[in-house]
MIBAPA-625549 format. One record per residue: residue number from 1; residue in three letters; x, y, z of N, C-alpha, C, O in turn. Coordinates in nm, 2 decimals, always signed. Layout:
# residues N
<seq->NUM; type->ALA; n_X->X; n_Y->Y; n_Z->Z; ca_X->X; ca_Y->Y; ca_Z->Z; c_X->X; c_Y->Y; c_Z->Z; o_X->X; o_Y->Y; o_Z->Z>
...
# end
This chain:
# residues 86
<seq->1; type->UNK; n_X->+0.74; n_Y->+12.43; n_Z->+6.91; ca_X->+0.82; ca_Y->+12.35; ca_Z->+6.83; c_X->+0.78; c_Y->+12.34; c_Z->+6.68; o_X->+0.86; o_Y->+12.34; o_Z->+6.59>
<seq->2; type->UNK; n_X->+0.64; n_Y->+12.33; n_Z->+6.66; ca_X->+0.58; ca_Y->+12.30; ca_Z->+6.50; c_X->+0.60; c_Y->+12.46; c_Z->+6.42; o_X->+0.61; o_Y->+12.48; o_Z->+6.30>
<seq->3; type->UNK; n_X->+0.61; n_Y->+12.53; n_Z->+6.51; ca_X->+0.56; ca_Y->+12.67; ca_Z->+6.41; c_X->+0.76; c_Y->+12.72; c_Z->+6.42; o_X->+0.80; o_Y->+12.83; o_Z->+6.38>
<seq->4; type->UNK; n_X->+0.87; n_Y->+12.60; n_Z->+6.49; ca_X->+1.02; ca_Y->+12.63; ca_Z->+6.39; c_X->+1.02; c_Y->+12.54; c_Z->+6.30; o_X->+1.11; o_Y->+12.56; o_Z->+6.21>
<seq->5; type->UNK; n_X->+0.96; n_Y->+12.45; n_Z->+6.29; ca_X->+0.96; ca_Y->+12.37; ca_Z->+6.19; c_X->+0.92; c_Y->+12.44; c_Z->+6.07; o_X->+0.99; o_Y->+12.46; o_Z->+5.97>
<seq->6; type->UNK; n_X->+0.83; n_Y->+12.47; n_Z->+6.08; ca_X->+0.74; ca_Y->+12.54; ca_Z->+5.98; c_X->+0.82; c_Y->+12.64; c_Z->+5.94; o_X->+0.85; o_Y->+12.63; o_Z->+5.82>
<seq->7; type->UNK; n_X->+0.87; n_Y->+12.74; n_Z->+6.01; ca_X->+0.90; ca_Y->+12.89; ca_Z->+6.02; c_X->+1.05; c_Y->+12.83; c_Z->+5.88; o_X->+1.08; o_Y->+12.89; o_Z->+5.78>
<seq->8; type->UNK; n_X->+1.15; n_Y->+12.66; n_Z->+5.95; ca_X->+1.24; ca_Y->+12.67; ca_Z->+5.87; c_X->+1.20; c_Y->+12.60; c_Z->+5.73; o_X->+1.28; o_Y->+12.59; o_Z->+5.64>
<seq->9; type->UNK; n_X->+1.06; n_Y->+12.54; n_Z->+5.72; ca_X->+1.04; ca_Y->+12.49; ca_Z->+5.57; c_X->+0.99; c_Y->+12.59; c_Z->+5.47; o_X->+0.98; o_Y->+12.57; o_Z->+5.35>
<seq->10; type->UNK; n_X->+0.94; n_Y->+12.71; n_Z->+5.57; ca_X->+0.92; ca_Y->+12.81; ca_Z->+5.40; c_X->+1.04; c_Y->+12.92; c_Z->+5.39; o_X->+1.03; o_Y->+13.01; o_Z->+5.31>
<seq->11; type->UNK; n_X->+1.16; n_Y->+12.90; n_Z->+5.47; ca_X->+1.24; ca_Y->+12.95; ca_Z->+5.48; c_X->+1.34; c_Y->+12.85; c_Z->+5.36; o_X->+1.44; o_Y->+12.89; o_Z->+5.31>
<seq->12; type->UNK; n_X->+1.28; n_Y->+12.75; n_Z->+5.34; ca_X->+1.37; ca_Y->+12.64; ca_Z->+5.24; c_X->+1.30; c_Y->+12.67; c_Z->+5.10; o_X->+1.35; o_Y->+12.68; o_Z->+4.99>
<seq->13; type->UNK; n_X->+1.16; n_Y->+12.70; n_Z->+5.14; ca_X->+1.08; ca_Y->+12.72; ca_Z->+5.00; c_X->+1.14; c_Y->+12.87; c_Z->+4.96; o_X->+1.13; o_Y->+12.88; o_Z->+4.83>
<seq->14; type->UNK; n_X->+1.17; n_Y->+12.93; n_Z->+5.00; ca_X->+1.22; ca_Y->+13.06; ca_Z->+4.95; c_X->+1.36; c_Y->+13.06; c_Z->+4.90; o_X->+1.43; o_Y->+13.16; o_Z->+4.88>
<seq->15; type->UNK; n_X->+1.39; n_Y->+12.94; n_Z->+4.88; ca_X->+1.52; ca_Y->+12.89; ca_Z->+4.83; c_X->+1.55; c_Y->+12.82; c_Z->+4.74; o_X->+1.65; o_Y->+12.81; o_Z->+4.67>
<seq->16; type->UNK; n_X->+1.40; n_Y->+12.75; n_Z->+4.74; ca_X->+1.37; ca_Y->+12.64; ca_Z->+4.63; c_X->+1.28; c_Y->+12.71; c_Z->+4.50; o_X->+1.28; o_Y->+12.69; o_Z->+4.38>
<seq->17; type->UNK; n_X->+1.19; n_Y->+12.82; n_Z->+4.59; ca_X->+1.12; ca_Y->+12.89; ca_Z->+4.47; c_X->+0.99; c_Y->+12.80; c_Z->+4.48; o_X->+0.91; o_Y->+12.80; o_Z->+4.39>
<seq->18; type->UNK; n_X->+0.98; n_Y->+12.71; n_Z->+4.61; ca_X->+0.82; ca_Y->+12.63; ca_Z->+4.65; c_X->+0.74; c_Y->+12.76; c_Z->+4.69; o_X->+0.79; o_Y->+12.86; o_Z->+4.73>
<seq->19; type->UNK; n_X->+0.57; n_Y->+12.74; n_Z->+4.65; ca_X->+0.53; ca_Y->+12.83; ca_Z->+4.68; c_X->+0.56; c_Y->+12.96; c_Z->+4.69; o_X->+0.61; o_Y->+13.02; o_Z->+4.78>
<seq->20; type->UNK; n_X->+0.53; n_Y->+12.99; n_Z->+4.56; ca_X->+0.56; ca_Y->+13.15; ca_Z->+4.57; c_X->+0.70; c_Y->+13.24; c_Z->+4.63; o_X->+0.71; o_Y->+13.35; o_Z->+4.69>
<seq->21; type->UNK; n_X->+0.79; n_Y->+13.12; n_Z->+4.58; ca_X->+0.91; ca_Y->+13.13; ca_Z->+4.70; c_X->+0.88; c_Y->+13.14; c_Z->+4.90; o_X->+0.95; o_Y->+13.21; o_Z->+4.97>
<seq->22; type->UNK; n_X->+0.81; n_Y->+13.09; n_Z->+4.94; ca_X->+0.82; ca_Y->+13.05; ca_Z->+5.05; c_X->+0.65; c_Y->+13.15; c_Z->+5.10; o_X->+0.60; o_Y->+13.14; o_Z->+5.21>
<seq->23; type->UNK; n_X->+0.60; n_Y->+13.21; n_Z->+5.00; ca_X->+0.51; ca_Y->+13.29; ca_Z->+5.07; c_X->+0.41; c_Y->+13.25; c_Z->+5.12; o_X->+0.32; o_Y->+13.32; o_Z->+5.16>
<seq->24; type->UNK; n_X->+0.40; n_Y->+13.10; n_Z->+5.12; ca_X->+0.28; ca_Y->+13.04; ca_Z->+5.23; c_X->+0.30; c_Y->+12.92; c_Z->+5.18; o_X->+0.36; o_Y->+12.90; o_Z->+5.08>
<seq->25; type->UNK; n_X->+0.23; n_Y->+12.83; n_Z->+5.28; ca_X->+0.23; ca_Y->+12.69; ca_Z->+5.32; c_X->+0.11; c_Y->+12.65; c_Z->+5.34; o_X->+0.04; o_Y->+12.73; o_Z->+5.40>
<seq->26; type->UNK; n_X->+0.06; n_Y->+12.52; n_Z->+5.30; ca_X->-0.07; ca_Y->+12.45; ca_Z->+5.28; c_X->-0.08; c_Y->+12.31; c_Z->+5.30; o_X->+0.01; o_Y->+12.24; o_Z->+5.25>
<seq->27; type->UNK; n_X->-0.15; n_Y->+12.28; n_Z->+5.35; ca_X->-0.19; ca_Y->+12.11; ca_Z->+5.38; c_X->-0.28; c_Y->+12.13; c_Z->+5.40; o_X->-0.32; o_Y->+12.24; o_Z->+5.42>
<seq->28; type->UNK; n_X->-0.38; n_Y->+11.99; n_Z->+5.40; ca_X->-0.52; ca_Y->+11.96; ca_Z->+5.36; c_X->-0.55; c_Y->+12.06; c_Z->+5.53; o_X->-0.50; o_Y->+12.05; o_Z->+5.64>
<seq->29; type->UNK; n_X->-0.68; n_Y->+12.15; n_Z->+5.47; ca_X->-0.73; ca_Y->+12.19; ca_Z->+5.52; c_X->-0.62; c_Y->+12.31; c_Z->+5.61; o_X->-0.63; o_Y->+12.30; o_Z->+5.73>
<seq->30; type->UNK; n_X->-0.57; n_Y->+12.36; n_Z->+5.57; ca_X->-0.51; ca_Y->+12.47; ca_Z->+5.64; c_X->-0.40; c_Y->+12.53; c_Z->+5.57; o_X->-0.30; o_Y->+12.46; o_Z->+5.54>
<seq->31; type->UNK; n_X->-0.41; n_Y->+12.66; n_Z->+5.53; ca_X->-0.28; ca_Y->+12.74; ca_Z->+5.47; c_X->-0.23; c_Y->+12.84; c_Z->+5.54; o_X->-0.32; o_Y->+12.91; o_Z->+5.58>
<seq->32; type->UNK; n_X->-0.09; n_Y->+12.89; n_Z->+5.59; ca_X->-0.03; ca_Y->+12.93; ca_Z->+5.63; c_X->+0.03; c_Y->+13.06; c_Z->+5.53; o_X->+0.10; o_Y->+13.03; o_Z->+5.44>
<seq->33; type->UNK; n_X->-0.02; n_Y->+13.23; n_Z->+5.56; ca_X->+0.08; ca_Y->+13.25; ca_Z->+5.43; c_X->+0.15; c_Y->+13.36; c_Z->+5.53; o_X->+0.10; o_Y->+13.39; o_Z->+5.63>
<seq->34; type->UNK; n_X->+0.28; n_Y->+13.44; n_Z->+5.48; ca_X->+0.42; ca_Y->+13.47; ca_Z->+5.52; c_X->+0.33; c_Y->+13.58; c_Z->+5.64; o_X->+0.33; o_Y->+13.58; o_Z->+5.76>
<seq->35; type->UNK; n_X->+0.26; n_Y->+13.68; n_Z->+5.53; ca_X->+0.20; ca_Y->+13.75; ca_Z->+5.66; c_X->+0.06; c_Y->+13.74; c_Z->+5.60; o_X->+0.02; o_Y->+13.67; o_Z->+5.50>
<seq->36; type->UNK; n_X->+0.00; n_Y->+13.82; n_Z->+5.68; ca_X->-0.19; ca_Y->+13.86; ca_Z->+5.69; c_X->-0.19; c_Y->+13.99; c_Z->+5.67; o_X->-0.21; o_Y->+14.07; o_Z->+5.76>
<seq->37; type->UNK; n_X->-0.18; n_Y->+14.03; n_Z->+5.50; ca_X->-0.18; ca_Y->+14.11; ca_Z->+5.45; c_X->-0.27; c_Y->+14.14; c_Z->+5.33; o_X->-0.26; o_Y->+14.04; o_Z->+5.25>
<seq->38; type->UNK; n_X->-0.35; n_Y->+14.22; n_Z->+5.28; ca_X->-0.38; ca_Y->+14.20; ca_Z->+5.14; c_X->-0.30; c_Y->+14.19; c_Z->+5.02; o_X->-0.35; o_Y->+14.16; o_Z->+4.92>
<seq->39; type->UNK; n_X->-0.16; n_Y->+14.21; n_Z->+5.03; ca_X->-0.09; ca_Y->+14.23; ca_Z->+4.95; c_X->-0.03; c_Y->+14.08; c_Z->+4.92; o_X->+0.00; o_Y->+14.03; o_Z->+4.81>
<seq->40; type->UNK; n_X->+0.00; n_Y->+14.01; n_Z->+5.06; ca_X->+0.06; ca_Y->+13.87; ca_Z->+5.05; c_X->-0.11; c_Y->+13.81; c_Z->+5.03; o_X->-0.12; o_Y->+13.73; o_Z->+4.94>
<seq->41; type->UNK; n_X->-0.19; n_Y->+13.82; n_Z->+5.09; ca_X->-0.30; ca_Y->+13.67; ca_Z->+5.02; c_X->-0.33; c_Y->+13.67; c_Z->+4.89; o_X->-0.35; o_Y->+13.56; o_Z->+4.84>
<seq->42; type->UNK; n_X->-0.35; n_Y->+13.83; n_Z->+4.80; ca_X->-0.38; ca_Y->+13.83; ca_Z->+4.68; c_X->-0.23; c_Y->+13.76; c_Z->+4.60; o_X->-0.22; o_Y->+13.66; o_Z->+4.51>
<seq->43; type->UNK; n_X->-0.13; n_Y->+13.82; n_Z->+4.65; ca_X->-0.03; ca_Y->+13.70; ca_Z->+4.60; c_X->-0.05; c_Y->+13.58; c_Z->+4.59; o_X->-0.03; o_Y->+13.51; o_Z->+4.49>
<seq->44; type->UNK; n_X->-0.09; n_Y->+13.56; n_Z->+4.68; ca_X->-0.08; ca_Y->+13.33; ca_Z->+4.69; c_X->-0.15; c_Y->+13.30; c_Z->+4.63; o_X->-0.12; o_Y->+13.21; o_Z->+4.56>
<seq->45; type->UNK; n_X->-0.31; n_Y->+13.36; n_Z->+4.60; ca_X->-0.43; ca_Y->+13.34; ca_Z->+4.53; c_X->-0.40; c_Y->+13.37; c_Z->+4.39; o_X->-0.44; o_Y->+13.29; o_Z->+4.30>
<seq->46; type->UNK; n_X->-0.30; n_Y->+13.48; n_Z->+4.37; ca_X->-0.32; ca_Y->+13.52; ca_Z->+4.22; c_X->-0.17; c_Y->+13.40; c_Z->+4.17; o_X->-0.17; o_Y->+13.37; o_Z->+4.05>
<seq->47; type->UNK; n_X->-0.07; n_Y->+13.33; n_Z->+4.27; ca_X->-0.01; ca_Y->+13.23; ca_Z->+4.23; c_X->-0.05; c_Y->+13.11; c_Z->+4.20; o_X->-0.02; o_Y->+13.04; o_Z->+4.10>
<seq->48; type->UNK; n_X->-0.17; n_Y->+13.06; n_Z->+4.31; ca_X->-0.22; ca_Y->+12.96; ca_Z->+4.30; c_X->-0.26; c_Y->+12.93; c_Z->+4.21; o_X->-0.24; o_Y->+12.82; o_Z->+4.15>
<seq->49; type->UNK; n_X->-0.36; n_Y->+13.06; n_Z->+4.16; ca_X->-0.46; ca_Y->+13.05; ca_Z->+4.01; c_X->-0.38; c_Y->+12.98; c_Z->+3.93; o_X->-0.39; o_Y->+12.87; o_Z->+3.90>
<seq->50; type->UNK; n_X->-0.26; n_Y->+13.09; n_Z->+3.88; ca_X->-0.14; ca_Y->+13.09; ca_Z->+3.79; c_X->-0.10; c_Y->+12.93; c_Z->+3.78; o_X->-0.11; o_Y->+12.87; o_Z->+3.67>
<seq->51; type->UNK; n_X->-0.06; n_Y->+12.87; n_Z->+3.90; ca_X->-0.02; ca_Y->+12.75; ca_Z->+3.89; c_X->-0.10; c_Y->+12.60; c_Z->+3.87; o_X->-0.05; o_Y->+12.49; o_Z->+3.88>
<seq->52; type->UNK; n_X->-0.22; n_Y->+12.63; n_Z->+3.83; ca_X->-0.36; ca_Y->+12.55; ca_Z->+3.87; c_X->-0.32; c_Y->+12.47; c_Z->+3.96; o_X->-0.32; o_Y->+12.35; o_Z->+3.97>
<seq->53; type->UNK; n_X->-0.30; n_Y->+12.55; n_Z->+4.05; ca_X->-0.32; ca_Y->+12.46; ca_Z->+4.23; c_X->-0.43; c_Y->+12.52; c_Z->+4.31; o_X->-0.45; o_Y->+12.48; o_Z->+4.42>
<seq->54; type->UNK; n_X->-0.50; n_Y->+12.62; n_Z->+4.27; ca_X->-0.63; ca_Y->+12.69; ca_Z->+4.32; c_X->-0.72; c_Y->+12.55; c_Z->+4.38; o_X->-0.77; o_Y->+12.57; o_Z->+4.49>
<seq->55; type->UNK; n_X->-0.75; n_Y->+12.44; n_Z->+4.31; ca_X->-0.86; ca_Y->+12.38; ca_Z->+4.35; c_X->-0.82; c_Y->+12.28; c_Z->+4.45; o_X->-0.89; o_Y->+12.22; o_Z->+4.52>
<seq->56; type->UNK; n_X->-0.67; n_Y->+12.26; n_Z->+4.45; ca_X->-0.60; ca_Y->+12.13; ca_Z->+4.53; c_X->-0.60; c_Y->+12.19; c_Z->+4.71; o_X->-0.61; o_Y->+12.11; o_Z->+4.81>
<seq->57; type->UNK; n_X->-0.58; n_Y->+12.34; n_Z->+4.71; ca_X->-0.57; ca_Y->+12.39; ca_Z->+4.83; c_X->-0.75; c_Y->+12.42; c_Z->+4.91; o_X->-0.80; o_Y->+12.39; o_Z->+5.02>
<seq->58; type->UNK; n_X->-0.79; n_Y->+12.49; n_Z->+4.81; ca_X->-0.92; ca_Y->+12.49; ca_Z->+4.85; c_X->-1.03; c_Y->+12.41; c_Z->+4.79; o_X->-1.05; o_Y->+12.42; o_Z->+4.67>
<seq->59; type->UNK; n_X->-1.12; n_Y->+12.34; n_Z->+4.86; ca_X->-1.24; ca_Y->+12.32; ca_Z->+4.77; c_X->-1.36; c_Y->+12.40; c_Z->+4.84; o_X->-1.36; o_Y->+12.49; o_Z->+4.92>
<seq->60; type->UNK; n_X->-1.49; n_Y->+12.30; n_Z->+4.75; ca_X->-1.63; ca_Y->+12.39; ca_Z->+4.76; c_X->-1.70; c_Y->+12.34; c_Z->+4.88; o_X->-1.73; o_Y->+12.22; o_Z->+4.88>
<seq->61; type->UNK; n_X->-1.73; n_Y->+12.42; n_Z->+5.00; ca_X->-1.82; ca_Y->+12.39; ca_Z->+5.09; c_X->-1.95; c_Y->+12.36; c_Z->+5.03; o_X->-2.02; o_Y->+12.45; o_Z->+5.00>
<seq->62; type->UNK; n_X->-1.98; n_Y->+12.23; n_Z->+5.02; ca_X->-2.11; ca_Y->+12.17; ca_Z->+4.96; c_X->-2.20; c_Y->+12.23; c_Z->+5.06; o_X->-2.31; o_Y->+12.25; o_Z->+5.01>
<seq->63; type->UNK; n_X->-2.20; n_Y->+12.27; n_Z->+5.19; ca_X->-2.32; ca_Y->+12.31; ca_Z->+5.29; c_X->-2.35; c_Y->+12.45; c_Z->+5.25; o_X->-2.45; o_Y->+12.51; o_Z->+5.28>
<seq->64; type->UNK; n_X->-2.25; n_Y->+12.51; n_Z->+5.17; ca_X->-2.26; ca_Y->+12.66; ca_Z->+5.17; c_X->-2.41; c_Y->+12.72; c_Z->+5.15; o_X->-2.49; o_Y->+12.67; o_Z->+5.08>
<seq->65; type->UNK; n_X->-2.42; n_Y->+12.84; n_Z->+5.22; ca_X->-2.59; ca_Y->+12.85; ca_Z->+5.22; c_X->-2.54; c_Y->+13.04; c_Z->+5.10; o_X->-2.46; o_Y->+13.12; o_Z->+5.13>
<seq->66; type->UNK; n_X->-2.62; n_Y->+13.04; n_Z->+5.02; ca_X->-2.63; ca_Y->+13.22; ca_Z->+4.97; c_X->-2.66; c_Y->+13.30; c_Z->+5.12; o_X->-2.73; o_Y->+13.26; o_Z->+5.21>
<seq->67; type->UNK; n_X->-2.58; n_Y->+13.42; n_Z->+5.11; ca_X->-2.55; ca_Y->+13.50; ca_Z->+5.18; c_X->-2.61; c_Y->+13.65; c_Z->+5.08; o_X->-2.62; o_Y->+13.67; o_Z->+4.96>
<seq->68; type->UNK; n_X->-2.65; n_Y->+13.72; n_Z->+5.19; ca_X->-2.73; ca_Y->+13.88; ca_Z->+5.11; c_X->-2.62; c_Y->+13.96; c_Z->+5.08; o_X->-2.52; o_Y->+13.93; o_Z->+5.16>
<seq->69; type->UNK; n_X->-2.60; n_Y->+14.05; n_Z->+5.00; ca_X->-2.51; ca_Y->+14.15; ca_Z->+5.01; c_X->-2.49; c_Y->+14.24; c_Z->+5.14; o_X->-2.37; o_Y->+14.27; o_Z->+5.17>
<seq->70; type->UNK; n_X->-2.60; n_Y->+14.27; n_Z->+5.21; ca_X->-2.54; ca_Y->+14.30; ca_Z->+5.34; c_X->-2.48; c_Y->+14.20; c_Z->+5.44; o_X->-2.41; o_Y->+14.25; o_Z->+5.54>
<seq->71; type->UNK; n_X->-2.49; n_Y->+14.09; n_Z->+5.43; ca_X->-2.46; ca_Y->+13.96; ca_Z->+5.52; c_X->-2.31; c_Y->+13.96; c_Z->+5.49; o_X->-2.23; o_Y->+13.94; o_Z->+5.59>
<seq->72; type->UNK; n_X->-2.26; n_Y->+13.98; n_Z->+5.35; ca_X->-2.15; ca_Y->+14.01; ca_Z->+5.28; c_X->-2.08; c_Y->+14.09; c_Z->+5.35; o_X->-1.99; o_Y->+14.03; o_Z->+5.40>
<seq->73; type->UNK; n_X->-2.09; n_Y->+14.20; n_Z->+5.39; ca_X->-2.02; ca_Y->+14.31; ca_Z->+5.39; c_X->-1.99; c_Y->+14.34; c_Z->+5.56; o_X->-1.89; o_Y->+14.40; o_Z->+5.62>
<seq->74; type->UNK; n_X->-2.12; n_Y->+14.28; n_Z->+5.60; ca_X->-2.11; ca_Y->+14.23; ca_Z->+5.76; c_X->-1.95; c_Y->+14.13; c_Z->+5.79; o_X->-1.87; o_Y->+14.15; o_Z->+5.88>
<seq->75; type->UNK; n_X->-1.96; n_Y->+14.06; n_Z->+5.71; ca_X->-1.81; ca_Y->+13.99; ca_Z->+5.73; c_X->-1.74; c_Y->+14.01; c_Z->+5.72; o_X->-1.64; o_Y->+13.96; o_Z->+5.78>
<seq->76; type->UNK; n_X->-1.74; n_Y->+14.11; n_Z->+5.60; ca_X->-1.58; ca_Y->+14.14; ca_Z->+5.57; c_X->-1.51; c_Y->+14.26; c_Z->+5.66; o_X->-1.39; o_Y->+14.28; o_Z->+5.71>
<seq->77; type->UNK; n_X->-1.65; n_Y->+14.34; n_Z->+5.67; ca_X->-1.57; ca_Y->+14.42; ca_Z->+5.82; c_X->-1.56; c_Y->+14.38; c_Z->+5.93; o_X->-1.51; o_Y->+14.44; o_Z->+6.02>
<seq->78; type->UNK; n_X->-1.61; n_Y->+14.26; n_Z->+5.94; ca_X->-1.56; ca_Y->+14.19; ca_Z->+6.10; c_X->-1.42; c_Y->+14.10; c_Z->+6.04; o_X->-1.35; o_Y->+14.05; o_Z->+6.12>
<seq->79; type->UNK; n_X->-1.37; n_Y->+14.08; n_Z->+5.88; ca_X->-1.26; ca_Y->+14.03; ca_Z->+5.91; c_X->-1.16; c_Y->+14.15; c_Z->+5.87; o_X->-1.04; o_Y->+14.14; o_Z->+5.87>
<seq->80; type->UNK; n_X->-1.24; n_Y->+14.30; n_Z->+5.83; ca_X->-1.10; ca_Y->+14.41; ca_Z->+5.77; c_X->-1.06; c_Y->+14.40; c_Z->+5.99; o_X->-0.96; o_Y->+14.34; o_Z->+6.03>
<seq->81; type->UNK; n_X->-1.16; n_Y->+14.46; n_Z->+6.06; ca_X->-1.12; ca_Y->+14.45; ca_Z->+6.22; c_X->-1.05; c_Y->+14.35; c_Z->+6.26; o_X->-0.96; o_Y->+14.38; o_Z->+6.33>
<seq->82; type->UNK; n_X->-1.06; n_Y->+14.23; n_Z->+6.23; ca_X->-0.94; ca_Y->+14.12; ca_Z->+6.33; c_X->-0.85; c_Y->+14.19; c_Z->+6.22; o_X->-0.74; o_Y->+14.21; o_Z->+6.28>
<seq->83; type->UNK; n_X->-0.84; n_Y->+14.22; n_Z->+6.12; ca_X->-0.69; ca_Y->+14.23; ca_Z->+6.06; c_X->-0.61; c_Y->+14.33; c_Z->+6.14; o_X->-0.50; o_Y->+14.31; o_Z->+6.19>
<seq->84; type->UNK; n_X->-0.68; n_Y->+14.46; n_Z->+6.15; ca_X->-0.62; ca_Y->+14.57; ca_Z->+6.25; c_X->-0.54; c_Y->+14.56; c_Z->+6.36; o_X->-0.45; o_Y->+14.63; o_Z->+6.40>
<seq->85; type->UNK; n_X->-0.58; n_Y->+14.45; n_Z->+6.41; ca_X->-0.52; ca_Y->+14.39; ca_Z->+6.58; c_X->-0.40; c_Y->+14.33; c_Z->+6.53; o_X->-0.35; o_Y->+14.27; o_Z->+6.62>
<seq->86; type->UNK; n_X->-0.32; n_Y->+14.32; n_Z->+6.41; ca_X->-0.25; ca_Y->+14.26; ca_Z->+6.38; c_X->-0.14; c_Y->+14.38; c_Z->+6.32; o_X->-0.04; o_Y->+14.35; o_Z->+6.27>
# end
């Protein structure tokens, strides 16, 4: 039932021109965007920036610990793989 709700409010934002015309949806602590694509997240990020709404959606993990450049790259191919399943 939450995700027609959802499915019909960025369906309105793409009407209204909210968000990127509907291309993702955000509330504290969680964003939703149209797909899970590089092409749609760099969108919302490079909108966000644009709109100075970057800092309202995300903030800074004060626990955050430095990470190595291989610790880096370890992650991002365990998140390029969940992307594939999709």
């Amino acid at each position: 039932m939450a995700s027609v709700s959802l499915l019909s409010l960025m369906r309105r934002y793409k009407k209204t021109g909210e968000c990127a015309d509907g291309l993702y949806f955000w509330a504290s602590d969680m964003m939703i965007v149209e797909s899970l694509t590089e092409k749609t997240i760099c969108k919302t990020i490079d909108h966000l920036l644009a709109e100075d709404e970057f800092g309202y959606v995300f903030s800074k993990n004060e626990d955050a610990k430095d990470i190595s450049p291989k610790e880096g790259d370890k992650i991002f191919k365990c998140f390029d793989e969940s992307l594939k399943k999709f």
